[in-house]
C-alpha positions as CSV (number, residue, x, y, z in Angstrom):
1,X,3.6,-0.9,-1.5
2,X,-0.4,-0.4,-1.4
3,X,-2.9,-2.7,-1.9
4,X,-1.3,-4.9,-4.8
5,X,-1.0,-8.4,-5.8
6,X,-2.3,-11.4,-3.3
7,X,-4.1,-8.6,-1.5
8,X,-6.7,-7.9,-4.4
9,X,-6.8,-11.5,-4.6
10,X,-7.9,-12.4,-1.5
11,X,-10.4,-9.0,-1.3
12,X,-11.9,-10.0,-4.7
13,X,-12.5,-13.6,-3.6
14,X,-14.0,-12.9,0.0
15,X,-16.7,-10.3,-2.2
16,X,-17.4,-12.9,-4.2
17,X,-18.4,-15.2,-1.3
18,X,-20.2,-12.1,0.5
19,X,-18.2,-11.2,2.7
20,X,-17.8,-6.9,3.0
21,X,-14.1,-6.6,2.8
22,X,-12.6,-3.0,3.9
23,X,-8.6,-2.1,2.7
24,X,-7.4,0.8,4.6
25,X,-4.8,2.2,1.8
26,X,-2.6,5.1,2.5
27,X,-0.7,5.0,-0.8
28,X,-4.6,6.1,-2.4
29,X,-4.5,9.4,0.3
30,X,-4.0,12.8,-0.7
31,X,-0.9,13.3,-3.2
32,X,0.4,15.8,-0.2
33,X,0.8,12.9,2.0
34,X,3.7,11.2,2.9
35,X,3.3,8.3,0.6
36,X,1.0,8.6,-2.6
37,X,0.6,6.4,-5.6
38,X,-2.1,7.3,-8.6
39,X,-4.3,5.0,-8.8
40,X,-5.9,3.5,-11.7
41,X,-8.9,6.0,-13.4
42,X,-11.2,3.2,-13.5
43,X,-10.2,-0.3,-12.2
44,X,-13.2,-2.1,-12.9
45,X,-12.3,-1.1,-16.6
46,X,-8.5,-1.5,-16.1
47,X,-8.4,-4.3,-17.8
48,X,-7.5,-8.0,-17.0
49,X,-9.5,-9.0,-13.9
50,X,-8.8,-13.0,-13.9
51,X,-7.7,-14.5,-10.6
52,X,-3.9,-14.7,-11.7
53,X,-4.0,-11.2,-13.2
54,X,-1.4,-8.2,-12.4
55,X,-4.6,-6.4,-10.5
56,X,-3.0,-3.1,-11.3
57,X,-4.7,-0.9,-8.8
58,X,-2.1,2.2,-9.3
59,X,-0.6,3.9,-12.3
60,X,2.4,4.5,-11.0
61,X,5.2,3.9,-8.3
62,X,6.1,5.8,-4.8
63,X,9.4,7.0,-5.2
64,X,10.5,7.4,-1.4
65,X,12.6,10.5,-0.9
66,X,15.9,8.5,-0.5
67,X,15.2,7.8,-4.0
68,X,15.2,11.8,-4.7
69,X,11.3,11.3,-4.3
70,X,8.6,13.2,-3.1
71,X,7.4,11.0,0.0
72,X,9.0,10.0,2.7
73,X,7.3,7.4,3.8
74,X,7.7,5.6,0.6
75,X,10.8,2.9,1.0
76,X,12.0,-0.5,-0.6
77,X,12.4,-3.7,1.8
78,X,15.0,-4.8,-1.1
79,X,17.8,-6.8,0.7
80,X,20.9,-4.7,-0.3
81,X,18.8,-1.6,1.3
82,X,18.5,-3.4,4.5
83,X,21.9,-5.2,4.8
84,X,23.8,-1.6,3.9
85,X,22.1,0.2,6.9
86,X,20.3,-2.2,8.7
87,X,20.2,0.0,12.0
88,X,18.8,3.3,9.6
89,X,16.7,0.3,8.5
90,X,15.0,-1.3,11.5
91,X,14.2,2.4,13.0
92,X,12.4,3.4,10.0
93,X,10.6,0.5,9.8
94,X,9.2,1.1,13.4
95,X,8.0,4.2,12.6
96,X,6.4,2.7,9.5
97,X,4.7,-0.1,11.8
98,X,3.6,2.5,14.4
99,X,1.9,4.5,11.9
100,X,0.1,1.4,10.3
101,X,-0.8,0.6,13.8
102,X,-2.3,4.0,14.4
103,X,-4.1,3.9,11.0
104,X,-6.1,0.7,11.9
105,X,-6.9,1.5,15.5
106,X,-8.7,4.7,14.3
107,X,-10.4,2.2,11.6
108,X,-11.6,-0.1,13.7
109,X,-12.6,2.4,16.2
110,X,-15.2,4.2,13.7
111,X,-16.2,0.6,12.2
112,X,-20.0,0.4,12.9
């Protein structure tokens, strides 16, 4: 989860074709949060920064507390998590989408 893969992508292109590009990112919030991931000291030094690179914007993973992790907002989309408790599943989810939802309303409403 974060911002990883296509996402960097797409960010680093529309910057380069001047476009102002903002990437609300809970997984860079406050390690206290419910979902945390380190991010990279320095990315613009982080190495690799072709198109097709692994745009590693995070040191490390967010091991969701179902995983005996610290956050609980951290979680896996893998099939075999949803097809063993797709009910759990789907209600988590929600609650994952609602706060998302939340997150870019309050964006969007202090975007001058």
């Amino acid at each position: 989860g974060g911002l990883t893969g296509d996402n960097v992508r797409y960010m680093r292109l529309l910057g380069s074709l001047g476009y102002s590009v903002v990437a609300p990112d809970t997984m860079g919030a406050s390690p206290s949060g419910p979902r945390y991931r380190h991010p990279t000291r320095n990315y613009s030094r982080a190495g690799d920064h072709r198109f097709w690179c692994a745009n590693t914007v995070y040191d490390t993973s967010c091991n969701g507390s179902y995983m005996g992790g610290a956050y609980p907002a951290c979680f896996s989309s893998k099939a075999e998590y949803v097809l063993n408790e797709p009910r759990s599943w789907s209600r988590f989810y929600q609650r994952i989408y609602s706060l998302r939802r939340r997150e870019a309303s309050a964006a969007l409403e202090h975007f001058e």
